[in-house]
C-alpha positions as CSV (number, residue, x, y, z in Angstrom):
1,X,161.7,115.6,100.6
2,X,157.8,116.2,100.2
3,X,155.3,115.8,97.9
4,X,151.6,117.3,97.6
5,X,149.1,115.4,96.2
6,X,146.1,117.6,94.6
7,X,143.0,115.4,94.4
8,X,139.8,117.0,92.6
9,X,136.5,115.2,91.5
10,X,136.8,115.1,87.9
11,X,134.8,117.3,85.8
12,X,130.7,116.3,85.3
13,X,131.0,114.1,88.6
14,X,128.7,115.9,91.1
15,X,130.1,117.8,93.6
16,X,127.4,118.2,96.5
17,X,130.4,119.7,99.3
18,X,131.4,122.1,96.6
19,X,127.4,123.1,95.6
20,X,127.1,123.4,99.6
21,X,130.0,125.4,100.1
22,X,128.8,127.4,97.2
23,X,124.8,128.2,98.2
24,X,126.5,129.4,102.0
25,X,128.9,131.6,100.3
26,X,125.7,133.1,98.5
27,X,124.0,133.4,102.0
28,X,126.9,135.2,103.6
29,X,126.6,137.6,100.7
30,X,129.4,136.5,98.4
31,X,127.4,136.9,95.2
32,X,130.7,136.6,92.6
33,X,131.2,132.9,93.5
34,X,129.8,131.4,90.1
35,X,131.2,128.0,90.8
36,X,133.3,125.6,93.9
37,X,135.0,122.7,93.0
38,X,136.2,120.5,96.6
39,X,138.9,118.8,96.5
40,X,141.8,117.6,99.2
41,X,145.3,118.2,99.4
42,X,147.5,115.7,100.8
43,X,151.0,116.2,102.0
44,X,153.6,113.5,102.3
45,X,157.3,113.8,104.0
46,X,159.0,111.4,102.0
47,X,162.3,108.9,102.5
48,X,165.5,110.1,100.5
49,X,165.0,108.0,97.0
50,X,161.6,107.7,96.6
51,X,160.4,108.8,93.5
52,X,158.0,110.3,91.9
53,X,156.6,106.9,90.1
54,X,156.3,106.0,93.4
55,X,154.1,108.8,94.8
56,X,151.7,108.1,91.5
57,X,151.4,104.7,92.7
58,X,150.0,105.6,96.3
59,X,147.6,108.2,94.3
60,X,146.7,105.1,91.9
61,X,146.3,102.5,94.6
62,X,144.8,104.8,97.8
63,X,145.3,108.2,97.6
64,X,142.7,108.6,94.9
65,X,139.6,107.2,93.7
66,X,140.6,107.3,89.9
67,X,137.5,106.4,88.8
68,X,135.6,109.7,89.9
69,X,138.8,112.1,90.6
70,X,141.7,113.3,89.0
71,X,145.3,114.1,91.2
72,X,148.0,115.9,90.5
73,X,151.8,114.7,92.3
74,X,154.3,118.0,92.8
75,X,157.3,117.2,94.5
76,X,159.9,119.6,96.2
């Protein structure tokens, strides 16, 4: 079984990799981008059984900094 773990600073922390990511899409000429948001994805194969309580208290405990980001937990 896997699980994907969606980790995203949470809104009105400052994101300097996402302003950066931002400004060069400007420079190559991608003028639409009003906004980038950086974030990670993490992808874990996972034992038969584990659940997904389990998975949120990885994300709780390591996965995340749940002070300054925000996750999301989709297993399948």
């Amino acid at each position: 079984m896997k699980a994907t773990v969606t980790v995203m600073l949470k809104q009105g922390v400052l994101d300097p990799q996402g302003a950066a990511v931002k400004s060069a899409l400007g420079a190559l000429g991608f003028d639409g981008v009003e906004d980038v948001r950086q974030g990670k994805v993490i992808e874990l194969d996972l034992a038969p059984g584990t659940t997904e309580a389990q998975v949120t208290e990885m994300c709780e405990k390591l996965l995340a900094n749940t002070v300054i980001e925000s996750y999301r937990v989709e297993i399948g």
